[in-house]
Every structure is written in C-alpha cells, then in structure tokens.
Residue, then its C-alpha position, 0 to 999 in steps of 0.5 A: x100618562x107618566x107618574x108627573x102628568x098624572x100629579x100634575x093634572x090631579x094638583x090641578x083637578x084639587x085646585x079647581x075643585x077647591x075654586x068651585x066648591x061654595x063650601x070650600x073655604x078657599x076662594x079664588x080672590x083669596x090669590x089676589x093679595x100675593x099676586x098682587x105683592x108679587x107683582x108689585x116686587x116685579x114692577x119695582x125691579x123694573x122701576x130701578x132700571x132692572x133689565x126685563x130680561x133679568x126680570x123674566x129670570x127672577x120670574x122663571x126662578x120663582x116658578x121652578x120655586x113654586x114647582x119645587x115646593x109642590x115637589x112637581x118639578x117634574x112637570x115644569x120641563x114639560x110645561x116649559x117646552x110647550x110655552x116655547x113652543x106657543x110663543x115660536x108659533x105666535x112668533x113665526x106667524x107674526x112674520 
C-alpha cells in the first residue's frame, strides 16, 4: 500500500472512530450545520442561473481544498479516478 493509501485509510479508520465512540465528543449530526451551509451556497448558484457545470467545478474546487487542508491531496487523484471510472460503468450500462 503507497504512503498516500496508507494516510488515507488511517484518516478514515479516526474519523470512524470518532463517529462511533459514545464517548467521543464528536457526533455524526455535528456535520449537519456545514453540510447543510454548504449546500445552501450550492443552490443558491443554481437559483442565479450558474451553469451546473460550473456548479460541479466550484464543488470539485472545494474538494481538492478540503483535500489540501488535510495535506492528502495525494489521495484525490486516486479517489477521482475511481469515481470516473463508476460513473463511465453506470454510463456504459445505461446504454
């Protein structure tokens, strides 16, 4: 497994971790708040006429952010490829 898979799993297995422990402090509704402010940005780009593609970008763009806060930007091409690569599949079964 590369040093990036390696980070990336273990980011995971913490942030699991600390969903599931009933002590931890953290709780899975905590992510409610910005998902729902983010998401409430999105839609209001939409409601001004944004194209969806540039919609899709400022999402992407806020991905590779979150990725480069966590310095795990290594991951994202990895994760990226493989999301392609599900969506050709539905795309190519769908015809």
């Amino acid at each position: 497994m590369t040093d990036a898979n390696d980070r990336s799993r273990k980011a995971l297995e913490g942030l699991h971790n600390l969903l599931t422990d009933e002590n931890s402090s953290l709780h899975f509704s905590d992510f409610h708040e910005i998902s729902e402010s983010m998401m409430s940005g999105y839609a209001r780009f939409v409601k001004l006429g944004v194209p969806g593609q540039t919609v899709a970008l400022a999402m992407l763009g806020a991905t590779v952010n979150l990725y480069r806060m966590f310095e795990m930007q290594e991951e994202l091409p990895d994760l990226l490829r493989g999301l392609a690569s599900s969506l050709e599949s539905e795309r190519r079964q769908s015809n």
